[in-house]
Every structure is written in C-alpha cells, then in structure tokens.
N, C-alpha and C positions, 0 to 999 in steps of 0.2 A: 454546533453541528451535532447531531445524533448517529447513533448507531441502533439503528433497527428503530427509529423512529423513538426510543426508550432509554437509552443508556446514551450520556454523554459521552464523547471521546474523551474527556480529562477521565472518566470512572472507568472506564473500557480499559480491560489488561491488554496485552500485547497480542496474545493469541483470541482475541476477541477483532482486534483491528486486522489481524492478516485475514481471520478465517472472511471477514466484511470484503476485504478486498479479492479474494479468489470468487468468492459470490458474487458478490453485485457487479452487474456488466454497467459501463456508463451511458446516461442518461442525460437527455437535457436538464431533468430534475434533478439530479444526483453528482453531477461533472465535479459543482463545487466539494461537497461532501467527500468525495473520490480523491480528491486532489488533496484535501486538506491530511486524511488519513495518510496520503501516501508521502507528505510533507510531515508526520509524525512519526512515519518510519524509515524515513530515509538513513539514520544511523543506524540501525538497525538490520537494516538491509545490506548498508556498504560495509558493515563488521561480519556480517555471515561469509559475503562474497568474499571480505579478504582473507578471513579463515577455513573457509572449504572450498574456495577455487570449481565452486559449481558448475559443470556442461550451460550452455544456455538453454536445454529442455529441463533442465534441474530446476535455472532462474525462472522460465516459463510456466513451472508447477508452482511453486513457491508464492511466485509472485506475479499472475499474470496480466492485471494493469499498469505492470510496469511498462509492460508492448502497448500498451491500449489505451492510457491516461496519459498524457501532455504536460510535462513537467519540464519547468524552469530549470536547465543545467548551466551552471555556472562552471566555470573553469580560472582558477586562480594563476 
C-alpha cells in the first residue's frame, strides 16, 4: 500500500498517515488503502480518545474516516 502513490506506509510517519486520512475521501480505488491505514492507526487513535476524552466533532476533525470507512470492530 502507498501513501500518495510514493511513500510506503511502513516509511510514512504517523502525521503523514493521519494528514492521508483527513484528505482522501474513499474510493472504489482507494477503500483498500483507506482501510489499511486506518488498521495502522487504530492504537493510535484509541490512546488519544482515552487520553483526551475528545467531543465527537473533535473525533470528526481528527479523524474523519473514521464515520466514512468500514472497519471491522471486534469486541472482546
């Protein structure tokens, strides 16, 4: 998977993968890509929300495929 078509997501810093994810709307061409990034930030994601207790227009800037990509939640 690519970031901007150039940069691997294993080379992509962390602020390289959010800022991918506030940009890119998904795409039939892109879903996978979408997905996967947002499957490399999932910890990432669930460490901010436990530490700042973010409004959901906070989560909604930050992160907004998180409303819009289709992710496998598990529940233990």
């Amino acid at each position: 998977m690519c970031l901007y078509a150039s940069v691997p997501l294993a080379d992509a810093t962390s602020s390289d993968v959010q800022r991918q994810l506030r940009e890119l709307r998904p795409t039939a061409s892109n879903i996978g890509d979408l997905r996967s990034m947002m499957d490399a930030t999932r910890q990432q994601r669930r460490h901010w929300i436990e530490r700042e207790h973010p409004d959901a227009t906070t989560v909604l800037r930050q992160w907004p495929r998180l409303f819009d990509v289709n992710e496998v939640v598990c529940t233990l």
